[in-house]
N, C-alpha and C positions, 0 to 999 in steps of 0.2 A: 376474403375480408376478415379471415379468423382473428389476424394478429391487431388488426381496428377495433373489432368487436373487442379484443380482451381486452384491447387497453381500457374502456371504455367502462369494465367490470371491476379495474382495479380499484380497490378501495384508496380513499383520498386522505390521505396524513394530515390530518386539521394541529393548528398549535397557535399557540402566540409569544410574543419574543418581548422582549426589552432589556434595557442596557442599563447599570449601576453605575454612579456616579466615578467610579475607577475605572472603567470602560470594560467590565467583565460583560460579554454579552450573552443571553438567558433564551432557552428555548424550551417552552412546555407542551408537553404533548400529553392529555389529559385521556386516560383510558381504564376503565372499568371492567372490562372482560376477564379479567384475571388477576389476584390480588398479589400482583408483585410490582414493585417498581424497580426501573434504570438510570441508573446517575450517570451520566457520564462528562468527562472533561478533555479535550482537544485542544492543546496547544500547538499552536502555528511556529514548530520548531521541528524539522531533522537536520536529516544527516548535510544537506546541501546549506547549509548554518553556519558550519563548523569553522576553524579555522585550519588551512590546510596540515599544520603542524599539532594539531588536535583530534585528529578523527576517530569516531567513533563516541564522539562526548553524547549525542539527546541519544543516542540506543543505553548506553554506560548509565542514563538519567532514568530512561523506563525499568532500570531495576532499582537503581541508588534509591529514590522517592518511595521504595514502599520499605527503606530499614528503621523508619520512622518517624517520629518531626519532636520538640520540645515537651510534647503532653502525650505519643504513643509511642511506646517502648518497643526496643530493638525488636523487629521480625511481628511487632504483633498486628499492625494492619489487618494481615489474613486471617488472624484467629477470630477479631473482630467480626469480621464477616460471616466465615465456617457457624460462630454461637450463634450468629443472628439467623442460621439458614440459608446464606447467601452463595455468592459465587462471584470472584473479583478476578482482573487480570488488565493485562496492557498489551499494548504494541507500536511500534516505532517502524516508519517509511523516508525516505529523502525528504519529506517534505513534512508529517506533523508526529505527536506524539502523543498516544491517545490511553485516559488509563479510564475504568470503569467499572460499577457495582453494579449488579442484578440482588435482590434484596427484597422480604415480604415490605407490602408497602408499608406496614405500622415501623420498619426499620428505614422511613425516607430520611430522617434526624442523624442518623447510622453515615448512612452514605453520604449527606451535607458536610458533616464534620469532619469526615477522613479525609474527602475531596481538598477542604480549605485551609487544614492541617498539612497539607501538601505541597497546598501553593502558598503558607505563608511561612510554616513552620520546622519545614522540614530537612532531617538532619544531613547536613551536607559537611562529613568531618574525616578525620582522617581514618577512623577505625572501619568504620562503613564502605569507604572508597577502597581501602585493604579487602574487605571481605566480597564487595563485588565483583573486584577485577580480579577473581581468582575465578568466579561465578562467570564471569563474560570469557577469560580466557578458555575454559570448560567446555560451552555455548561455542565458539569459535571452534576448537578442537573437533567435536563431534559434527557443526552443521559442514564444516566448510574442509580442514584440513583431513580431518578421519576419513569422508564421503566420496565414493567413487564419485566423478563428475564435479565434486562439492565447490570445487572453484571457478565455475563456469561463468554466475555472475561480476564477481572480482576482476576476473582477467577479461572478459567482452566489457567493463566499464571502463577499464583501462586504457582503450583502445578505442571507443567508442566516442570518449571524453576528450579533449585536450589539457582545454582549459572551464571548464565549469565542475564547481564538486562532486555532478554524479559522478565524476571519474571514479571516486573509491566508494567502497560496499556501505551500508548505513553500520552493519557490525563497526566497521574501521577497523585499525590495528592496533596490536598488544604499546607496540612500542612510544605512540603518542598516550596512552593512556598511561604507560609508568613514567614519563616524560613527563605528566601534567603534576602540579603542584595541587595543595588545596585552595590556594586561590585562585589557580584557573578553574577551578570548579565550582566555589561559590560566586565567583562573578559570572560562569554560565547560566545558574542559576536565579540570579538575583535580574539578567537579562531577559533570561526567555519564559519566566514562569512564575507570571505577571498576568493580572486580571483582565489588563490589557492588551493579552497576545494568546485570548484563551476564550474558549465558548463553555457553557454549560449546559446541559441538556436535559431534560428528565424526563420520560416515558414509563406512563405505566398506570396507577390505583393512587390519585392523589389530587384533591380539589385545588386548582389552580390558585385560587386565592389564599390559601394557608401555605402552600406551598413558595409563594411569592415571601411572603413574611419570615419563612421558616430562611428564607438563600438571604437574604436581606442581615438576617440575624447573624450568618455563618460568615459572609463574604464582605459586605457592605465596608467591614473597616480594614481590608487588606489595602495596602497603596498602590496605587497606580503605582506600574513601571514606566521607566525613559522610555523617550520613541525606541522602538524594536528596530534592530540594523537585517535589512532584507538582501539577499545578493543579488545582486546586479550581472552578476559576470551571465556575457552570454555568449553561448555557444556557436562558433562558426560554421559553417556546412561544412559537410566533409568531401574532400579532394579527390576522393577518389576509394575504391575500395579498400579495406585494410586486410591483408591478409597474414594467416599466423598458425604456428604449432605449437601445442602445449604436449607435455609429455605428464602421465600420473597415472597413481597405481591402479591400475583397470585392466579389463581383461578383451575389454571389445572396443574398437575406436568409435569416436563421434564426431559428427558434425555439428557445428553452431554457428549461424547466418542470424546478425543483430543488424535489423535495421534501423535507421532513425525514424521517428513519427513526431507528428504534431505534438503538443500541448493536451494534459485533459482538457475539457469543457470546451475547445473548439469545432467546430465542424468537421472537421475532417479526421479528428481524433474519434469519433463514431462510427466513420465509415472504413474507417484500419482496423476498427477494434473489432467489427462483423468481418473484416476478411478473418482477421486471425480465426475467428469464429468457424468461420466456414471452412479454413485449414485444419483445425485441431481436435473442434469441441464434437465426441461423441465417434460410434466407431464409425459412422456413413460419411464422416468430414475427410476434406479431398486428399490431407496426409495419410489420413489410418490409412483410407480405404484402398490410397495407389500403391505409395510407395512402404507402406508395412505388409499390406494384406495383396495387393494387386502381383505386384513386382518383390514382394519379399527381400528387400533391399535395409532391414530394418528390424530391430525386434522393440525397437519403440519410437514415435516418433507425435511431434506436438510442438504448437508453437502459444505465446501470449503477448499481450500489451502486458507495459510498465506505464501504465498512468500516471505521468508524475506533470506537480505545477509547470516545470520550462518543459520544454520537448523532448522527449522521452524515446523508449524504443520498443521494439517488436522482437522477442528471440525465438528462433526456430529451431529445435535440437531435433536430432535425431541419433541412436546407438545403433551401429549397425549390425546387420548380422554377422552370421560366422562366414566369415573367407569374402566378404563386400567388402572389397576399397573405399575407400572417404571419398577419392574421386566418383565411381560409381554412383555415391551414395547423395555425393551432393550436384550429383547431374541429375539422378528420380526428383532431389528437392524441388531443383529449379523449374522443371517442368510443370510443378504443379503452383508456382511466382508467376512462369509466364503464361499457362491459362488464364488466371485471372488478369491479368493484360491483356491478354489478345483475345477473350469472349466472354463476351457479359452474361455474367451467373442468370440460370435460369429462375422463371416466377417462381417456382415451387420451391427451389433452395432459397433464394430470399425469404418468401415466404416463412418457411421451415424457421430460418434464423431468429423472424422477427417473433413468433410466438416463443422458443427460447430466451428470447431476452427479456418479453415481458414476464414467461414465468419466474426469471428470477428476482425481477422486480418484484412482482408479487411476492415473493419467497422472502425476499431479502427486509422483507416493511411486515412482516407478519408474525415480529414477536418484539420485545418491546427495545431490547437490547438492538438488535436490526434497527429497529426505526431511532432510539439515541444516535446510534453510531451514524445513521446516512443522514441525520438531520444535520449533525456536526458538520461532516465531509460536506452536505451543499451548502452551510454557508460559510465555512473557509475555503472552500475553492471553487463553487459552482457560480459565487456572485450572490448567493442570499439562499433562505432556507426554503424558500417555496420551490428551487427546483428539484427537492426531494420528488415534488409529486411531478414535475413536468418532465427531467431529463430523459424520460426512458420515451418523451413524444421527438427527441432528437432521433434515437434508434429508429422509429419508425419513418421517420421521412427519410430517411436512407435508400436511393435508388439503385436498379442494376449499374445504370452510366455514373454511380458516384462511385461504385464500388471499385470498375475497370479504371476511373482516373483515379482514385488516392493509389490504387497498386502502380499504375505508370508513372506517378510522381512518386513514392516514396517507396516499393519493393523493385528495388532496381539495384544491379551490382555496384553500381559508384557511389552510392548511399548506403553501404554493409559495410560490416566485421565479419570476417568470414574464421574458425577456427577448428583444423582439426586436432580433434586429442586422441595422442596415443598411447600405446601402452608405453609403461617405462626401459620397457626391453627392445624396444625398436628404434632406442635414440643411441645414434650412435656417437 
């Protein structure tokens, strides 16, 4: 009963919320332990937004929004911050885009102001879209085209996708971006980054009540945005397995098996995300331990969830070793797909799991920026912010027989992308 007992210790994320009369909706999480506060803002906008002849616009926007707005001048956002002792940054997924201040609390005015200077003011022109897309193409070059393997998400979304916009990367490509005008850009803008398609958060050293007044003074007169356009497009099942070679500069071949999965926040999207678990996390997990360390069929091997709002996937890589076939390599894989179909994990590996998962709960709510950030995420995709404290009680009702059926339903070869990559000297 370890993993009941800790949930049971986990400290509980107190806060209270409300909504401004532009629909910006407000979450305070009021804490005293440490004199720093966390600003943050989530906008219910990525990459699966876009328009297909545009990709790559809300990752293109998590950099554009910090070149400045009408009253902070080019690049100085971060200096703002650095004088005040702070520490700012963003990030962009298929699904929102999230930018945020960590800041002594007597600098919570600091972070109000850059925040709403962002969302109302911000320069969206030609000179700044010039100097970003030079910044993104850079960013692209290094993560994706430079990087042994670097295109593995790209080309398993390709394949995996038909028709919904996971199909391309949130990065997107160079060529819709020089493609786009400045007014495709300011009406992306004026679209999705709106008080209306956006939460605010704050965590951290600051009396809720003065704090209400201080967001009130900053936000209050930004305009509501139009109804926000949500995609609709949904994904068909897939036909049958997709199978495929990639060739790229590498020196060792790999396998990559993408399955489909549920939705976050549904049921069965917790019991995928523990298998992956039990595949990957740690070196006693059933990939390290068989088919890297067991069978040495590997010199690295790991799988994850892609948590995303529609239904998402599961990718399992492996690099193989020296003188292992892909075939080889992706028969060890499968073996250790069809154990968890054909025997249900034992108590102690469940077990084992569930204290893992609550530690990162804990881990993950135990500084202030953590608990901004997961207050945001449950309530733009969990259904409201109270399940910051409750989703991790999803984890734990997770049983062995739930674990053997989501693998029988959803890690199964007619539901994969299967890909090997080779080196570039084996294509012939």
């Amino acid at each position: 009963m370890a993993a009941i007992t800790a949930v049971a210790q986990t400290r509980e994320i107190k806060y209270n919320e409300f909504d401004l009369p532009n629909g910006l909706h407000v979450i305070l999480h009021e804490d005293h332990s440490t004199p720093i506060v966390a600003v943050g803002v989530m906008y219910h906008v990525g990459s699966k937004d876009e328009a297909s002849n545009r990709r790559g616009f809300a990752h293109f926007f998590e950099h554009l929004l910090f070149e400045g707005s009408d009253n902070i001048g080019r690049g100085e956002y971060a200096k703002y911050v650095e004088k005040a002792g702070g520490v700012l940054n963003a990030n962009t997924t298929s699904d929102r885009t999230y930018y945020y201040e960590v800041l002594p609390s007597n600098q919570l005015d600091l972070g109000l102001w850059l925040e709403s200077e962002r969302m109302m003011h911000a320069k969206v022109e030609t000179k700044g879209i010039e100097t970003q897309r030079a910044v993104v193409k850079e960013e692209r070059r290094q993560r994706y085209e430079n990087q042994p393997y670097g295109t593995i998400i790209p080309e398993v979304l390709k394949r995996a996708y038909t028709v919904h916009p996971y199909q391309w990367p949130t990065i997107g490509y160079m060529e819709d971006l020089n493609a786009a005008t400045e007014a495709d850009y300011k009406n992306f803008y004026k679209t999705f980054y709106v008080p209306n398609n956006a939460v605010l958060v704050l965590s951290g050293d600051f009396k809720a009540k003065d704090a209400e007044k201080e967001i009130k003074k900053y936000f209050a007169d930004i305009p509501k945005g139009g109804v926000i356009p949500r995609n609709k497009i949904v994904e068909p099942p897939m036909k049958g397995e997709v199978r495929d070679t990639v060739y790229d500069k590498i020196q060792l071949p790999a396998v990559v098996e993408a399955y489909r999965i549920p939705a976050l926040g549904t049921p069965d999207f917790y019991a995928v995300d523990m298998l992956n678990r039990l595949l990957s996390t740690g070196n006693s997990s059933r990939l390290v331990k068989n088919v890297k360390d067991a069978e040495q069929k590997a010199v690295y091997v790991g799988s994850f969830s892609m948590p995303l709002e529609d239904p998402g996937l599961s990718i399992a890589f492996a690099v193989a070793n020296m003188g292992v076939s892909p075939d080889s390599l992706e028969q060890s894989m499968d073996r250790q797909f069809a154990r968890v179909r054909d025997e249900l994990v034992s108590p102690e590996e469940l077990q084992k799991l569930k204290v893992q998962i609550e530690t990162e709960h804990a881990t993950d709510n135990s500084t202030d920026a953590g608990i901004a950030n997961n207050l945001a995420h449950a309530y733009t995709f969990l259904g409201g912010a109270k399940k910051v404290n409750t989703e991790v009680e999803q984890y734990m009702a997770v049983t062995a027989a739930d674990l053997q059926r989501v693998a029988r339903k959803y890690f199964i070869p007619q539901n994969r992308v299967v890909l090997y990559y080779l080196p570039i000297s084996q294509k012939k």
